[in-house]
N, CA, C and O atoms as a MOPAC input file, in Angstrom:
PM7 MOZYME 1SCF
protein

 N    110.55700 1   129.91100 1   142.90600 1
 C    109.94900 1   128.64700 1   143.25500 1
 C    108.44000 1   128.80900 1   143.36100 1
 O    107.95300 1   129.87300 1   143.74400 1
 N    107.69000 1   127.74900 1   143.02100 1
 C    105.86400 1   127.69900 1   143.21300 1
 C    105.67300 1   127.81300 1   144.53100 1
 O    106.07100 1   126.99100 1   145.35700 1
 N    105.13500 1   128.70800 1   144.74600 1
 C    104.39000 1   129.36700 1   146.19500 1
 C    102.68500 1   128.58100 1   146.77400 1
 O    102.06600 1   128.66900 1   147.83400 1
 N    102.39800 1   127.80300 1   145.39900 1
 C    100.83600 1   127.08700 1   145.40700 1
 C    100.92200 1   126.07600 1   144.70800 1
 O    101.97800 1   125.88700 1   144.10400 1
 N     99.95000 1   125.23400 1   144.59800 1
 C     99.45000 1   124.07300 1   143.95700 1
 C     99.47400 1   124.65800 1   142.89700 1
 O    100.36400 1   124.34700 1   142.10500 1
 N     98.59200 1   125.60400 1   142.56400 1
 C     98.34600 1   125.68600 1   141.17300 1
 C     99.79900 1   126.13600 1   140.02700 1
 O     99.84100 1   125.87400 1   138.82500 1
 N    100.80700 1   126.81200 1   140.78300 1
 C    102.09400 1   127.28400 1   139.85800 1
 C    102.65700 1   125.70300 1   139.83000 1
 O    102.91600 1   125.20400 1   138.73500 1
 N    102.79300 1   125.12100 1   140.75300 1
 C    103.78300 1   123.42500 1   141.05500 1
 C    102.91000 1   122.72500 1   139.43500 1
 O    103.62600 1   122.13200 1   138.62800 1
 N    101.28800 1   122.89800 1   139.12300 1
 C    100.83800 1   122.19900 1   138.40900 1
 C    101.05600 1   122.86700 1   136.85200 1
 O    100.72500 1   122.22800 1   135.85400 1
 N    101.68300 1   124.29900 1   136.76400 1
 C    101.49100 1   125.14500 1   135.85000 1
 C    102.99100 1   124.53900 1   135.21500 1
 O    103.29200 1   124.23800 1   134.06000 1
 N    103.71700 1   124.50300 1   136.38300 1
 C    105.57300 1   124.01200 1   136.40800 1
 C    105.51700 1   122.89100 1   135.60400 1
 O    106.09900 1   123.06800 1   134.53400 1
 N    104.95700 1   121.65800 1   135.76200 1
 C    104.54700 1   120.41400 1   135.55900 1
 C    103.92000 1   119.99200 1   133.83900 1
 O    104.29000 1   119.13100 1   133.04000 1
 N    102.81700 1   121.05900 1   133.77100 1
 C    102.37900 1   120.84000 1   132.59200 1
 C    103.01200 1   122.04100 1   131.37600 1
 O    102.54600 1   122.24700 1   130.25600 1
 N    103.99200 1   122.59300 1   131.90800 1
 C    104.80900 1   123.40700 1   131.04800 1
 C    105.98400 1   122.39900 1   130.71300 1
 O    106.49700 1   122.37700 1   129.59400 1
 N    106.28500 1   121.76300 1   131.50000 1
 C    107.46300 1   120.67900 1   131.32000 1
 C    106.83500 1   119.56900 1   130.00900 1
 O    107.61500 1   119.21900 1   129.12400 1
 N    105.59800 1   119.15800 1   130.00400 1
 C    105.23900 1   118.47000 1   129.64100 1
 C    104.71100 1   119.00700 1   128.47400 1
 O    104.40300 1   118.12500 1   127.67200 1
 N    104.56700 1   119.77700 1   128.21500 1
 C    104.06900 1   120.79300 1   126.71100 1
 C    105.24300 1   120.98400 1   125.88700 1
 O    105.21000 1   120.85900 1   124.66300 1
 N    106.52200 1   121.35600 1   126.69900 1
 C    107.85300 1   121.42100 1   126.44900 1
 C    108.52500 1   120.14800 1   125.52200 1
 O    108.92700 1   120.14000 1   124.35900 1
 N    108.47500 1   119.28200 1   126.36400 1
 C    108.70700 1   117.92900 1   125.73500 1
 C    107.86100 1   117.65500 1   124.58700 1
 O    108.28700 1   117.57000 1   123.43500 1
 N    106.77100 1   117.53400 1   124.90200 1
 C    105.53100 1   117.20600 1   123.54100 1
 C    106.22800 1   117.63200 1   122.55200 1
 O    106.76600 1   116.82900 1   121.78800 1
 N    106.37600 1   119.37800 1   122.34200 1
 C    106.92400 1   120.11500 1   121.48600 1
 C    108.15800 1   120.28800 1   120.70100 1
 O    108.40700 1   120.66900 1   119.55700 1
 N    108.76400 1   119.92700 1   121.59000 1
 C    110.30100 1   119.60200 1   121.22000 1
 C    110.16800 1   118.53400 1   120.54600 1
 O    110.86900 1   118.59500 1   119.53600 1
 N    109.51600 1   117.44900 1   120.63800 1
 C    109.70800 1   115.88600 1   119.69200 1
 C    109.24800 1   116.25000 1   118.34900 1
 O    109.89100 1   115.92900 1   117.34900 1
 N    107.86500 1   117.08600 1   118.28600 1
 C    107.54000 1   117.40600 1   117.08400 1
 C    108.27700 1   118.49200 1   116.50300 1
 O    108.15800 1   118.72100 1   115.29900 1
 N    108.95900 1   119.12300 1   117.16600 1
 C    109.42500 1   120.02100 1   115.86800 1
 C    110.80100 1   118.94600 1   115.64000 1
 O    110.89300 1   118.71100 1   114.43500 1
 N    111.51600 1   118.47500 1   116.16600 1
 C    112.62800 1   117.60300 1   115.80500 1
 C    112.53200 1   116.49600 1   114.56100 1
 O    113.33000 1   116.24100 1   113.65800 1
 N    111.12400 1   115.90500 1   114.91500 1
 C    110.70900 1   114.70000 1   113.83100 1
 C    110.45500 1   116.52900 1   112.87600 1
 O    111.34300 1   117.10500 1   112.24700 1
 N    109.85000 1   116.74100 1   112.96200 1
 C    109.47700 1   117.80200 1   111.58500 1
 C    110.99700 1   118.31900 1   110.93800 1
 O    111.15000 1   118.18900 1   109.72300 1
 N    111.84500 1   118.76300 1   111.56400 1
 C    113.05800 1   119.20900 1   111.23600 1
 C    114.19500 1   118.17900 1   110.53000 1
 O    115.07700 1   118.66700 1   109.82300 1
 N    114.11300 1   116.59800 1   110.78600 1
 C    114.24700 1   115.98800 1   110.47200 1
 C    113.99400 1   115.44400 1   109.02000 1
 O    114.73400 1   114.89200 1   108.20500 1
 N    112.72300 1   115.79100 1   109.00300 1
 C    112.07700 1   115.02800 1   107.72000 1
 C    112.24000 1   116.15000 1   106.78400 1
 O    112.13600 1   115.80500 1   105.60700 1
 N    112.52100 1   117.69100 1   107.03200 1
 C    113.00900 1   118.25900 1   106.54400 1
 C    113.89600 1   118.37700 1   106.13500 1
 O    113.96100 1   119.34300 1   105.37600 1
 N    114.73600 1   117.83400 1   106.24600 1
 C    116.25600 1   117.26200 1   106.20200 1
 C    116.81800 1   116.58000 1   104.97400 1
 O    117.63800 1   116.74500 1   104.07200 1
 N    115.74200 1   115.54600 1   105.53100 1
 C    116.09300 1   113.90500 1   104.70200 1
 C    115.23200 1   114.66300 1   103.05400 1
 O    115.51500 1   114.06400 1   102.01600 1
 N    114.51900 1   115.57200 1   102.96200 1
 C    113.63700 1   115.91600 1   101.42400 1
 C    115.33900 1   116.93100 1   101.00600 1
 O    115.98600 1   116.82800 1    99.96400 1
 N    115.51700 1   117.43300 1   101.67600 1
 C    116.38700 1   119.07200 1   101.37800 1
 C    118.10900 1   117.65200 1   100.96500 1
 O    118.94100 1   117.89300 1   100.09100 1
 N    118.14600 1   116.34000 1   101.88700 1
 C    119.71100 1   115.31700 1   101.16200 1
 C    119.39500 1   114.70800 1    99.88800 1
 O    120.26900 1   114.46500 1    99.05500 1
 N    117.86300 1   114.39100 1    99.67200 1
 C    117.43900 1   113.42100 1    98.54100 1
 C    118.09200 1   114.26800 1    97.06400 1
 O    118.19500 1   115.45300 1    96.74600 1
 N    118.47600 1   112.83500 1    96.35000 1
 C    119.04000 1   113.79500 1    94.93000 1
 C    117.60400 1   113.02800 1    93.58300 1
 O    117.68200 1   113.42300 1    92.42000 1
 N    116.59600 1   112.12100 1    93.92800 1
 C    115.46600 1   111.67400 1    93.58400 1
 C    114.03600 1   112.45500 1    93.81800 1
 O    113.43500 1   112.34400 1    94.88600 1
 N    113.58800 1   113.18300 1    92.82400 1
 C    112.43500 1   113.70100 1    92.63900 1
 C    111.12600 1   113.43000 1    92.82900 1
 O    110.17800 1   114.01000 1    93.35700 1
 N    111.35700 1   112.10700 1    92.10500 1
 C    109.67800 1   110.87600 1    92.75500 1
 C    109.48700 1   111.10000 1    94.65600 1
 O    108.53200 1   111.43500 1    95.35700 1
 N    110.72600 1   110.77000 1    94.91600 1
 C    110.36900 1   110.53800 1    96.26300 1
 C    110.49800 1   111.76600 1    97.10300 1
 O    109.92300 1   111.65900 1    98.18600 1
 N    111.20700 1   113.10500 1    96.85500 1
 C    111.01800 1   114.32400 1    97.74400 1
 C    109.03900 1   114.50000 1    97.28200 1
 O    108.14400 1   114.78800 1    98.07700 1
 N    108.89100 1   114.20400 1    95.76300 1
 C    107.64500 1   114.79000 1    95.85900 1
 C    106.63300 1   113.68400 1    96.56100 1
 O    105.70700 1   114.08700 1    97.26500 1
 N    106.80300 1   112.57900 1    96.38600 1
 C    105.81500 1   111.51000 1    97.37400 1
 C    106.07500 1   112.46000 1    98.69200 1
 O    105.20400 1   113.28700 1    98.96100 1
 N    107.10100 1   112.38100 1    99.42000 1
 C    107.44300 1   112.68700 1   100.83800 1
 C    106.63700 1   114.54000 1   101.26900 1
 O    105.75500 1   114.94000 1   102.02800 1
 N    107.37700 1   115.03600 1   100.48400 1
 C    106.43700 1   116.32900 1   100.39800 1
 C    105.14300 1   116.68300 1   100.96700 1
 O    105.15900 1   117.62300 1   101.76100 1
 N    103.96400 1   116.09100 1   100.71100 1
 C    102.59700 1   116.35700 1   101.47200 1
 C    102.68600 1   116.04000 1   103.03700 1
 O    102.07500 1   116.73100 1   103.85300 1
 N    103.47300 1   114.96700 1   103.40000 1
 C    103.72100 1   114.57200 1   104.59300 1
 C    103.93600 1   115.33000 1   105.57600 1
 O    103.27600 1   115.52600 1   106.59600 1
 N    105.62500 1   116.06400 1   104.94500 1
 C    106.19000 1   117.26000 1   105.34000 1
 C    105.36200 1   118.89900 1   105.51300 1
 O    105.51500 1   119.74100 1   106.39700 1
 N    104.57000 1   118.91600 1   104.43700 1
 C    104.05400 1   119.49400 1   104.43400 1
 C    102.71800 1   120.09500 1   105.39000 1
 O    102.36200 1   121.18000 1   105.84900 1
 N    102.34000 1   118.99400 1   105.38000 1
 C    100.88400 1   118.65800 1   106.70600 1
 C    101.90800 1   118.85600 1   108.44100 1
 O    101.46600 1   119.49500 1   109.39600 1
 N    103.35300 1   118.08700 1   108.42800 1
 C    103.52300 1   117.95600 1   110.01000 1
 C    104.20200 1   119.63600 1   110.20300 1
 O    104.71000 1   119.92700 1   111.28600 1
 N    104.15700 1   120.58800 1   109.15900 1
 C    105.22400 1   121.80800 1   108.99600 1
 C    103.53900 1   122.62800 1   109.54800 1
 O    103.65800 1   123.59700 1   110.29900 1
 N    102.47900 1   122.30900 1   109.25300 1
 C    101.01600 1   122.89800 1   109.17900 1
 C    100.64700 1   122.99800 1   110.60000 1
 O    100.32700 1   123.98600 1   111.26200 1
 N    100.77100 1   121.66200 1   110.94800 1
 C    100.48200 1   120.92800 1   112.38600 1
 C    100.87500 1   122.10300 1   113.47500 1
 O    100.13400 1   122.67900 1   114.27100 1
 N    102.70500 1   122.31400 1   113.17700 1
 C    103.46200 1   122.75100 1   114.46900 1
 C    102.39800 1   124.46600 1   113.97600 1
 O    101.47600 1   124.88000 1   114.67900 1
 N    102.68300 1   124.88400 1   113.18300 1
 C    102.16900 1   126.56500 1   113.24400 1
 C    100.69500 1   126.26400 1   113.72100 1
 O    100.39900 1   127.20100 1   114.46300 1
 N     99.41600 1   125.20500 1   113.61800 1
 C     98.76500 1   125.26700 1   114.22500 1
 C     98.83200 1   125.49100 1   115.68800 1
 O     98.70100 1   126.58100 1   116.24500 1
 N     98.98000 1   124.70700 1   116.07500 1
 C     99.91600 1   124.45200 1   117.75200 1
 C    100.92800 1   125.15400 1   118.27400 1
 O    101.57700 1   124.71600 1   119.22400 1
 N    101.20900 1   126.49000 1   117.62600 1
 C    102.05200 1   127.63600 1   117.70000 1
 C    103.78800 1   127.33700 1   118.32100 1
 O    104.54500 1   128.18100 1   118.80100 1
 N    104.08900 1   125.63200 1   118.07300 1
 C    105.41000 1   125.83400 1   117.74400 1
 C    106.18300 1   126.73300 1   116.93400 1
 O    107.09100 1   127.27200 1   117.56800 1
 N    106.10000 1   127.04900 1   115.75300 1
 C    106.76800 1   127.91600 1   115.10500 1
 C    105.45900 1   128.77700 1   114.44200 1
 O    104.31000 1   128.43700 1   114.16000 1
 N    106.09700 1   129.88000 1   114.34800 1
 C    105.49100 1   130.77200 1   113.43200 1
 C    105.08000 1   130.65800 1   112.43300 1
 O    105.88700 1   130.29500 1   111.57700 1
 N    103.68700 1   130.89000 1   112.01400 1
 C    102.96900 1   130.67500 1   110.50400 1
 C    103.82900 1   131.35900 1   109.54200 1
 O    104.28200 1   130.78400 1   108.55300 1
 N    104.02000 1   132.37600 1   109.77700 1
 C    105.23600 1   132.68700 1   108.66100 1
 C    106.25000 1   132.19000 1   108.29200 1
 O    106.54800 1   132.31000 1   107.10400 1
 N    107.17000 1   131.42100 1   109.24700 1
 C    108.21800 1   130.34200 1   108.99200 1
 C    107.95000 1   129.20800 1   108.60900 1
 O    108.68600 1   128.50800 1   107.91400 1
 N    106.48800 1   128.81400 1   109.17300 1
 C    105.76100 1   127.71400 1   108.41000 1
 C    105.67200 1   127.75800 1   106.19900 1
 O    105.77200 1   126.99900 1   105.23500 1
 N    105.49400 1   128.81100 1   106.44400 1
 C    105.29900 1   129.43000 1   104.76100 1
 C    106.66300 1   129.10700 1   104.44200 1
 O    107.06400 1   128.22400 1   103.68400 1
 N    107.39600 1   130.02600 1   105.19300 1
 C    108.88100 1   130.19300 1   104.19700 1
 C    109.38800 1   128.52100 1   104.19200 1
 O    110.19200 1   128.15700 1   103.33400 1
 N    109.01600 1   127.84600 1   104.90200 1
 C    110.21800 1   126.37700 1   105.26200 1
 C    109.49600 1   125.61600 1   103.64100 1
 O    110.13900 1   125.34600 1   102.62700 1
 N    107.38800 1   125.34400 1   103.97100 1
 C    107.30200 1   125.05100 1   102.76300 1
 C    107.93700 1   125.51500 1   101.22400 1
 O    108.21700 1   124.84700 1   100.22800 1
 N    108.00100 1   126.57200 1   101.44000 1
 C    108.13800 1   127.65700 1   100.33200 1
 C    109.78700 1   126.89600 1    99.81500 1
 O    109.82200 1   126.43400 1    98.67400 1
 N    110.96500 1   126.81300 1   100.61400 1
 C    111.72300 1   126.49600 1   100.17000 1
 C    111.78600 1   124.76100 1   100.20700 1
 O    112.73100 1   124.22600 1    99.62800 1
 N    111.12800 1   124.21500 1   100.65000 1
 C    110.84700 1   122.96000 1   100.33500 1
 C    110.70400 1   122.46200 1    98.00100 1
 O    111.25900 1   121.82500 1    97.10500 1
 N    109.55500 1   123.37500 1    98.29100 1
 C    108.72300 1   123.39900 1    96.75100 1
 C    110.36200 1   123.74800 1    96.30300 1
 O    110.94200 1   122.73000 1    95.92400 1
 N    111.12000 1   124.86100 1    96.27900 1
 C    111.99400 1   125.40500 1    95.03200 1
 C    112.97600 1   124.11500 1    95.12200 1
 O    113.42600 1   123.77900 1    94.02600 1
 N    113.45500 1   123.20200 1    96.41600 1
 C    114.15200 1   122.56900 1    96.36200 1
 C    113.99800 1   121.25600 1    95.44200 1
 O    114.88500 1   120.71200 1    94.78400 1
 N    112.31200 1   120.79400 1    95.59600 1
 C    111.89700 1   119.59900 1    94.65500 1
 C    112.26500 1   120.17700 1    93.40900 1
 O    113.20100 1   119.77600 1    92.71600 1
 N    111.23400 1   121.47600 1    93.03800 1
 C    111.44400 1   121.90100 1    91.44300 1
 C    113.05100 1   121.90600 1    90.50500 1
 O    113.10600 1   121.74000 1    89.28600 1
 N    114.30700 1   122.14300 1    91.44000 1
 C    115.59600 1   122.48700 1    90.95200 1
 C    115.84700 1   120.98100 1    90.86200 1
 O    116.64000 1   120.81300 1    89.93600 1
 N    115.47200 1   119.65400 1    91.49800 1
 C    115.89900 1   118.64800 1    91.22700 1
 C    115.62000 1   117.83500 1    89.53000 1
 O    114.60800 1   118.33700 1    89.04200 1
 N    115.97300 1   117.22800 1    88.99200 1
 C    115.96700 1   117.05700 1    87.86500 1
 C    116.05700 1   115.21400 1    88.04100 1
 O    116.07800 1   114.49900 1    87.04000 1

């Protein structure tokens, strides 16, 4: 348990970083989703930069790892290219 003000406020804005974080990687995981069900090429590649920028965002903001950031784009791209 917080022994001070300052851990009660550390408790508080960890909760709240928590949440922030969790919404964005969910909408990101999501939209990852909906490119990886599409069987239409026009629109994974319209959708793509989108995905691409909110996949950028979280490894900025050290939700996920820049390296998983790479690999998720990475298999994003082979998934548009195999569509026909």
């Amino acid at each position: 348990m917080a022994n001070n003000a300052s851990a009660e406020k550390c408790i508080r804005q960890n909760e709240r970083h928590r949440l922030h974080n969790r919404y964005y990687a969910r909408t990101t995981r999501n939209a990852i989703r909906a490119i990886r069900n599409t069987a239409d090429k026009n629109e994974a590649e319209q959708n793509a930069p989108k995905v691409y920028k909110m996949i950028d965002k979280l490894a900025k903001i050290g939700v996920i790892h820049k390296n998983k950031a790479s690999n998720l784009k990475s298999s994003i791209a082979l998934h548009i290219n195999k569509l026909s």
